[in-house]
C-alpha positions as CSV (number, residue, x, y, z in Angstrom):
1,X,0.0,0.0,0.0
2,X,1.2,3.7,-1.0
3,X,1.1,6.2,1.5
4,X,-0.8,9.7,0.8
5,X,1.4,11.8,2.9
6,X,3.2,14.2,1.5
7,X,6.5,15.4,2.6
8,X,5.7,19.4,1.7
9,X,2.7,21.5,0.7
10,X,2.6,20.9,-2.8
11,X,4.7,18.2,-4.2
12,X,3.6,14.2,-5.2
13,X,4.7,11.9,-2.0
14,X,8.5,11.1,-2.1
15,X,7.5,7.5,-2.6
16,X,5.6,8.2,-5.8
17,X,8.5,10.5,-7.1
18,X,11.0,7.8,-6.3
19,X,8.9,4.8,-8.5
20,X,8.4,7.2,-11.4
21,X,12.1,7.5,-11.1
22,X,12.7,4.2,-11.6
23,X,10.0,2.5,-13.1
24,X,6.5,4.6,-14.8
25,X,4.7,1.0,-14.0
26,X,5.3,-0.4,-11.1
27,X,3.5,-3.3,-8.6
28,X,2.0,-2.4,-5.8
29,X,-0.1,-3.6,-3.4
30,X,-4.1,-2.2,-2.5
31,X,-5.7,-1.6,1.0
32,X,-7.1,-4.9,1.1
33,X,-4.1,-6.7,0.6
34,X,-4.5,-7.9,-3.5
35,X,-1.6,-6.8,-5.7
36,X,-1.9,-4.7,-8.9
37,X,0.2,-1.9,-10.9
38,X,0.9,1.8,-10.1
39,X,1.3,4.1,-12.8
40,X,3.9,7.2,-11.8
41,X,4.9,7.7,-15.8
42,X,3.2,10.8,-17.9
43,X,3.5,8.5,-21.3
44,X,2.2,5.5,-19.7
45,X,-0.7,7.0,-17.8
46,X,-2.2,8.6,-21.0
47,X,-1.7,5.2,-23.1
48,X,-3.4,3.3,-20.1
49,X,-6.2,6.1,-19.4
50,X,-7.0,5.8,-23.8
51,X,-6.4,2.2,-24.2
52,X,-9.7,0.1,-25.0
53,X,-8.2,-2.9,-23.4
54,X,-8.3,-1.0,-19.9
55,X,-12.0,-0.5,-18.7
56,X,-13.2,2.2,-16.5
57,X,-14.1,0.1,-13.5
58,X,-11.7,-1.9,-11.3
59,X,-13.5,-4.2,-9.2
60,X,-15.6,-2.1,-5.8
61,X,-13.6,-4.4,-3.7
62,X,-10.1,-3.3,-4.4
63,X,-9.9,0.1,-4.0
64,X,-6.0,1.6,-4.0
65,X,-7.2,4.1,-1.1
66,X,-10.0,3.9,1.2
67,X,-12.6,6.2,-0.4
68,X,-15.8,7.6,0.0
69,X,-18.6,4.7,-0.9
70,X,-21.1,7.6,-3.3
71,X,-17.4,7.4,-5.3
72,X,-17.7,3.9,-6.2
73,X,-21.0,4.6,-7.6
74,X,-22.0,4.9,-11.1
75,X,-25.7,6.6,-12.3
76,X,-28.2,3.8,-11.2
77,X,-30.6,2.5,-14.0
78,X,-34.1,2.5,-13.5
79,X,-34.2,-0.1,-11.1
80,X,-31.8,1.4,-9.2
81,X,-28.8,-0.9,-10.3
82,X,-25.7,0.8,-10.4
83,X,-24.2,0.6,-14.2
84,X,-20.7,-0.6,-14.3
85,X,-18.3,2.0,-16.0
86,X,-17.4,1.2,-19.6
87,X,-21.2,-0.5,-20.1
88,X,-23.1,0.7,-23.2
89,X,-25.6,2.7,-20.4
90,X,-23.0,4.4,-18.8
91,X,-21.3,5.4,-22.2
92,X,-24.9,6.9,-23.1
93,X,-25.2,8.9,-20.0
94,X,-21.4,10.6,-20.7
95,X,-23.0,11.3,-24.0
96,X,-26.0,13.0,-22.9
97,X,-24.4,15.2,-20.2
98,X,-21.8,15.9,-22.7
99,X,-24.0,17.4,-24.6
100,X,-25.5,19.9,-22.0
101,X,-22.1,21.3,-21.3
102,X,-22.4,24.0,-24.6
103,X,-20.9,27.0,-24.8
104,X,-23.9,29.5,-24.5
105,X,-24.7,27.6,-20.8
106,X,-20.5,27.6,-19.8
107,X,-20.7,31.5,-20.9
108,X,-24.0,32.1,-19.1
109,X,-22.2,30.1,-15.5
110,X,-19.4,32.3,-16.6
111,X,-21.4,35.4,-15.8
112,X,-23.0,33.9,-12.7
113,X,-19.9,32.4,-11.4
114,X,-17.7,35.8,-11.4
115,X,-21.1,37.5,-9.5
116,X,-21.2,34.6,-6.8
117,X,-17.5,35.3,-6.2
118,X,-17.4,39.0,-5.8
119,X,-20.8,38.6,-3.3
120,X,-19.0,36.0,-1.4
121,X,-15.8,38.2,-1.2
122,X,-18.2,41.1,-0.4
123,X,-20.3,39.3,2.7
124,X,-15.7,38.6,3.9
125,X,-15.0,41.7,3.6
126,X,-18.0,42.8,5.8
127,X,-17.5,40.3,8.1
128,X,-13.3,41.8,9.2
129,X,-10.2,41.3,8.0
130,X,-9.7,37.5,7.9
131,X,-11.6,34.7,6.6
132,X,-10.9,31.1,6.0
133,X,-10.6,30.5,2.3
134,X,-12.1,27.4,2.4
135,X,-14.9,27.4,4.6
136,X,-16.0,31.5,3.7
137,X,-15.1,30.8,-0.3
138,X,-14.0,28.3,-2.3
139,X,-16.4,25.5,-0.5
140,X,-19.6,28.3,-1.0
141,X,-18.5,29.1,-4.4
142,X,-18.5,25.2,-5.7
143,X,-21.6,24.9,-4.2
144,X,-22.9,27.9,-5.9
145,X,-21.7,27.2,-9.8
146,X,-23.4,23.7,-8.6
147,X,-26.8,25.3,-7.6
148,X,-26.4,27.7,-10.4
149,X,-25.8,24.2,-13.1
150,X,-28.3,22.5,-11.4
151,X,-31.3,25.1,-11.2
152,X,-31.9,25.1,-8.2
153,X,-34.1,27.9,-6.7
154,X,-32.4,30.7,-4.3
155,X,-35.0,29.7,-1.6
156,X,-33.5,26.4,-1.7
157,X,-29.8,27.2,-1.9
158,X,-29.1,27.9,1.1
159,X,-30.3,24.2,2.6
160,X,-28.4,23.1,-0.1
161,X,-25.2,24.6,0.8
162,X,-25.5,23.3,4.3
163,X,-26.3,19.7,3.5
164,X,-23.0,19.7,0.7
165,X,-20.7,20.9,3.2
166,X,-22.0,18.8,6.1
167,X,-21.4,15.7,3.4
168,X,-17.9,16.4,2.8
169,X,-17.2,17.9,6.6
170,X,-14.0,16.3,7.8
171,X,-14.7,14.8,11.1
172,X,-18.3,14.8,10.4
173,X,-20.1,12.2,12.0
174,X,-21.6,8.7,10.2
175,X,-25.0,10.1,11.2
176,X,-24.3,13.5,10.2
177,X,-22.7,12.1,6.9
178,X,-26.0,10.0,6.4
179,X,-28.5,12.5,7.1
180,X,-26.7,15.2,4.6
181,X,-26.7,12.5,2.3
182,X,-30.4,12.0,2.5
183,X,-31.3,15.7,2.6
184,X,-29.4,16.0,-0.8
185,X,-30.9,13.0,-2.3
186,X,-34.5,14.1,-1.0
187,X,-33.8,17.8,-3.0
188,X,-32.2,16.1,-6.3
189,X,-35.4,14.0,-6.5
190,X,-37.5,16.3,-6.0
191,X,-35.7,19.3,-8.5
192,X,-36.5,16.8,-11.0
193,X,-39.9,16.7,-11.0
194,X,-39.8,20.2,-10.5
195,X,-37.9,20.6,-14.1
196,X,-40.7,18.3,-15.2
197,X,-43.1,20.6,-14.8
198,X,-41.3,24.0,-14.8
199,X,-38.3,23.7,-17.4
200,X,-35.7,26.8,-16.7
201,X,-32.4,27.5,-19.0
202,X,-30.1,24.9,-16.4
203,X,-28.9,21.2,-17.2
204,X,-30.7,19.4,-15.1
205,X,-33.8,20.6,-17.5
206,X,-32.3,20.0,-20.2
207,X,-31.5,16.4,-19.0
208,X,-35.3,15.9,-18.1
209,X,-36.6,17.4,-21.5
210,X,-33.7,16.2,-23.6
211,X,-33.5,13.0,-26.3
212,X,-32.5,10.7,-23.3
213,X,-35.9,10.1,-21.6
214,X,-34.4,9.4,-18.2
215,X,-36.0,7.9,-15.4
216,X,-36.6,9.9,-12.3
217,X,-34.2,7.6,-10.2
218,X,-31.5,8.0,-13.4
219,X,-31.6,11.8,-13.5
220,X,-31.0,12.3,-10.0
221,X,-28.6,9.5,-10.0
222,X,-26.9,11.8,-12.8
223,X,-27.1,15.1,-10.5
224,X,-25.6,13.5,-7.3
225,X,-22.7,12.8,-9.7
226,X,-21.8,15.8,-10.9
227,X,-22.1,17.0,-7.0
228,X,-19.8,14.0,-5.9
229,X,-17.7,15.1,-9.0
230,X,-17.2,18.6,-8.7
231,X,-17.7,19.9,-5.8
232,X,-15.0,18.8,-3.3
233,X,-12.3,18.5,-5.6
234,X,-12.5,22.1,-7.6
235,X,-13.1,23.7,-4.4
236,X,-9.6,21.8,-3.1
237,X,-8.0,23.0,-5.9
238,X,-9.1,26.8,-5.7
239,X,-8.0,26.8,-2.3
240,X,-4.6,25.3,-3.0
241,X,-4.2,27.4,-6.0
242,X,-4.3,30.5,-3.5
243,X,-1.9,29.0,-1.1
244,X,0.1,28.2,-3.6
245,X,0.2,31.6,-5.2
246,X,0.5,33.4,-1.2
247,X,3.4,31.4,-1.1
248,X,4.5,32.7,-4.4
249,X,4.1,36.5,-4.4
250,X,5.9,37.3,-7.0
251,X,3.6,34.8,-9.0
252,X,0.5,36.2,-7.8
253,X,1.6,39.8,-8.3
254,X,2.3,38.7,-12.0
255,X,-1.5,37.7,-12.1
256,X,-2.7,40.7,-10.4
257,X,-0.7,42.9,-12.8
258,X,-1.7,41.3,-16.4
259,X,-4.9,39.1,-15.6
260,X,-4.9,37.9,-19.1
261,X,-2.3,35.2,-17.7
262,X,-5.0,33.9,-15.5
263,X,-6.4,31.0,-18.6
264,X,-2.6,29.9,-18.8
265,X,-1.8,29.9,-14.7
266,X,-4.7,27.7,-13.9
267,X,-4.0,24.9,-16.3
268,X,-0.2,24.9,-14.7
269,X,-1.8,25.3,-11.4
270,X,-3.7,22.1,-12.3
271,X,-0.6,20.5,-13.8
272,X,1.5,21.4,-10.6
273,X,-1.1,20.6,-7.6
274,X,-2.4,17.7,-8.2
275,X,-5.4,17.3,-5.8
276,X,-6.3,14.1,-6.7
277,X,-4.1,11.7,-4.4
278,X,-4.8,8.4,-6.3
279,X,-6.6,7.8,-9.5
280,X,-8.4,6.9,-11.5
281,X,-8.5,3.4,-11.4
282,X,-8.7,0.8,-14.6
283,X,-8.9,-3.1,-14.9
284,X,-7.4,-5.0,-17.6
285,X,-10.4,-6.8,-19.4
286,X,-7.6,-8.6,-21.4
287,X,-3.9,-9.4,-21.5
288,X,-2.0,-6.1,-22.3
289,X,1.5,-5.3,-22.7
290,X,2.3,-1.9,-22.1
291,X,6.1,-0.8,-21.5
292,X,7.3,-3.5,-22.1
293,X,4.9,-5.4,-18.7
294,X,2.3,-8.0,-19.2
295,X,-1.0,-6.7,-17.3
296,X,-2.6,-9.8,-17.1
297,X,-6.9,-9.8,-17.9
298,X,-8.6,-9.0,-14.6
299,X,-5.5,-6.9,-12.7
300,X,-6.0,-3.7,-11.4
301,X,-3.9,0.0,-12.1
302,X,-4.6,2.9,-10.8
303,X,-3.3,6.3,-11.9
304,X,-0.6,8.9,-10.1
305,X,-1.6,11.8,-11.7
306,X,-0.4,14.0,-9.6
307,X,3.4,12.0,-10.2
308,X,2.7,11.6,-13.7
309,X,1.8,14.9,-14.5
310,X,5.6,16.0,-12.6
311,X,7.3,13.8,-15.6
312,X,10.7,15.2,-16.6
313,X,9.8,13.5,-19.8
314,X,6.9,15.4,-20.6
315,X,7.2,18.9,-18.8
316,X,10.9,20.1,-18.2
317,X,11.4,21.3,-14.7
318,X,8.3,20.0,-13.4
319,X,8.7,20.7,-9.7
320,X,8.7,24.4,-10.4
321,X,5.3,26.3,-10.5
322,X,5.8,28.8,-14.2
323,X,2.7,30.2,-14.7
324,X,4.1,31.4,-18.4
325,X,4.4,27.8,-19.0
326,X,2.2,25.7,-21.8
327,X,1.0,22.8,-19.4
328,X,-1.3,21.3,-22.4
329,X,-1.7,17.8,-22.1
330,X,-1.8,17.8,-18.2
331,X,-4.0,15.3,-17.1
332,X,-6.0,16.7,-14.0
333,X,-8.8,15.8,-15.5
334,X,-8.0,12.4,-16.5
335,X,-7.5,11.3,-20.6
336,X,-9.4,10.1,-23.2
337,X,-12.7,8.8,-23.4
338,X,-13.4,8.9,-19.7
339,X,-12.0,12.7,-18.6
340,X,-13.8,14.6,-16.3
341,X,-17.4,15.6,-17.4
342,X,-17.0,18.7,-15.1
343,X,-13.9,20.2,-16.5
344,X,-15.2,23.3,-18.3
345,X,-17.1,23.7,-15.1
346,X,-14.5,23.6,-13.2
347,X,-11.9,25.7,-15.2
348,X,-14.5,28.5,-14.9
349,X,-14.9,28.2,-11.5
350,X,-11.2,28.1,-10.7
351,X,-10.5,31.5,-13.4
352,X,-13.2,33.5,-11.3
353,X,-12.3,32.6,-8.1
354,X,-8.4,33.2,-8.3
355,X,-9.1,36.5,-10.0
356,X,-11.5,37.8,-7.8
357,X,-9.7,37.3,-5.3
358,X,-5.9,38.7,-6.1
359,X,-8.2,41.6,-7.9
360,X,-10.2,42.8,-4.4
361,X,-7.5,41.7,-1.7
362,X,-4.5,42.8,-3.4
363,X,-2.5,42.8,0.2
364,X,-4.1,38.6,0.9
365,X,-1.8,37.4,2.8
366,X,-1.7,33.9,5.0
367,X,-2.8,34.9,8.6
368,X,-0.8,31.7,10.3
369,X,2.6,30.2,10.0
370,X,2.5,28.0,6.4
371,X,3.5,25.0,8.4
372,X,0.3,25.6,10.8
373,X,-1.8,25.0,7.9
374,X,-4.4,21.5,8.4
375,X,-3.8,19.3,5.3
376,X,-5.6,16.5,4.1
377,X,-3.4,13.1,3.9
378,X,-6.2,11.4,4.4
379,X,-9.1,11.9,2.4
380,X,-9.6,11.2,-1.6
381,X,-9.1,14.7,-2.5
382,X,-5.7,16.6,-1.4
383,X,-5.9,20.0,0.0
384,X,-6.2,22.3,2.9
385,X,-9.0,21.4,5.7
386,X,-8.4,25.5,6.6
387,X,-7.0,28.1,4.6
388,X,-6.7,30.9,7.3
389,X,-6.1,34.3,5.6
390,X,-6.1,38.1,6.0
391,X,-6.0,41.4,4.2
């Protein structure tokens, strides 16, 4: 088993650095004990994240990290089955969501999505001169773009927001956990048949009234996805993006000074952070060599792309944060057939937020010692539990 512990703020384990080193496919062994491969290589993740003979799915039971259960789950079918990734069904619903991420809606959450973060920064800076950037911002922003993607009503927002952060709370107890869990399935279902008979301009109506005809069960199946998806893991990125950037002044004065290198900085601050400790996770569904290693039918790899995407290989100098740098081909979001459905969403999300706030708070500084800073080792998504600033 690979630890998830990292050594400094912002850089891969040592251990995963150290098998890249050597070997961009290595064995390794899972929580539960079974053996399978670790991919640490930038080439060899993208040809085992595209290659046909890789499925989505790795067996439930096998996991490489403890995780979430709502993360093992795929959209349920109407009788409430879940649909194992790489199935014709689940292909059709990536199709269909697909499809409602257009540009006119991405423009529209644009719009919405740079007003959400200025009112948030707004209700901070009435509140004093410090904030915690995770709790006060980046967790109420991804909840926001969510509500905003979604459709949900304002009256309704607000027990939404509350029920998404009690979900992901760390320390949060199981009934705590459970009870968010039910709240949020409770207002998915019941948004849907709410877009059944009152369509607005969001996705979830255009799931409902779209070529799909989805079951009740399916669609909200779909939403708490896109929640489970997006909404922890952009706002852990936002919020590392910052710290990363307060730790780098000189980086995030060159943002505040020509904002137009904001596009370019997040893609590098995706490249370089890596949020995702472990992941994503394949099963061979036939004998494949790759790299010169016989992956028998039925193994399991799973993805570094945090090491892979700090290959030497593929971008030179990868340990150093250059926000001038072209970090195309990163893969944050995964490769090939099965990248992140959210990524637009998430792109825009993570543009508004960092400028929004190096724009209004152009004296943001860290309001405790760097080293004071709560991380999480141990949950799915890397980040900051509290990101304790002031201005």
């Amino acid at each position: 088993m690979f630890s998830t512990a990292r050594e400094n703020l912002f850089d891969p384990p040592a251990e995963i650095r150290t098998l890249r080193e050597r070997e961009p496919l290595s064995r390794t062994t899972f929580t539960d004990g079974h053996t399978g491969w670790l991919v640490t290589g930038h080439a060899t993740a993208r040809t085992v994240l595209s290659d046909p003979r890789f499925g989505a799915r790795a067996e439930p039971g096998h996991p490489p990290v403890p995780r979430a259960a709502i993360l093992e789950e795929d959209p349920a079918d109407p009788a409430g089955t879940p649909l194992p990734q790489g199935a014709p069904g689940h292909r059709r619903y990536r199709e269909l969501l697909t499809a409602q991420f257009t540009d006119r809606r991405m423009g529209l959450l644009a719009e919405r999505t740079e007003k959400a973060a200025e009112e948030l920064l707004d209700a901070m800076e009435r509140a004093g001169r410090t904030a915690d950037l995770v709790g006060d911002f980046a967790l109420p922003l991804s909840s926001l773009v969510l509500c905003e993607l979604l459709g949900v009503p304002a009256p309704d927002r607000e027990r939404f927001r509350r029920d998404l952060a009690a979900w992901s709370a760390h320390g949060a107890s199981t009934d705590q956990v459970t009870a968010a869990f039910a709240g949020l399935a409770a207002a998915l279902h019941g948004l849907v048949l709410r877009k059944r008979a009152e369509p607005g301009d969001d996705l979830l109506s255009g799931l409902v009234h779209g070529a799909g005809n989805l079951a009740d069960e399916e669609l909200a199946s779909l939403a708490f996805l896109l929640l489970a998806a997006g909404h922890e893991t952009t706002a852990g990125q936002l919020a590392l993006s910052v710290l990363a950037l307060l730790r780098h002044p000189g980086r995030a004065a060159a943002l505040r000074a020509e904002p137009s290198l904001t596009e370019g900085a997040v893609e590098e601050l995706l490249r370089y952070l890596g949020v995702v400790h472990h992941g994503p996770t394949r099963a061979a569904l036939e004998d494949a060599e790759i790299d010169g290693v016989l992956v028998r039918r039925g193994e399991i790899v799973t993805v570094s792309l945090a090491a892979a995407d700090r290959d030497p290989t593929r971008h030179p100098d990868p340990d150093v944060l250059d926000l001038t740098r072209d970090a195309t081909g990163h893969l944050a979001f995964g490769h090939g057939t099965h990248r992140c459905l959210g990524r637009q969403l998430a792109r825009v999300e993570l543009r508004a937020g960092i400028d929004a706030l190096l724009r209004r708070f152009p004296r943001l500084r860290l309001a405790v010692p760097a080293d004071g800073i709560p991380l999480r080792h141990d949950t799915q998504v890397y980040g900051v539990h509290r990101l304790p600033v002031a201005w």
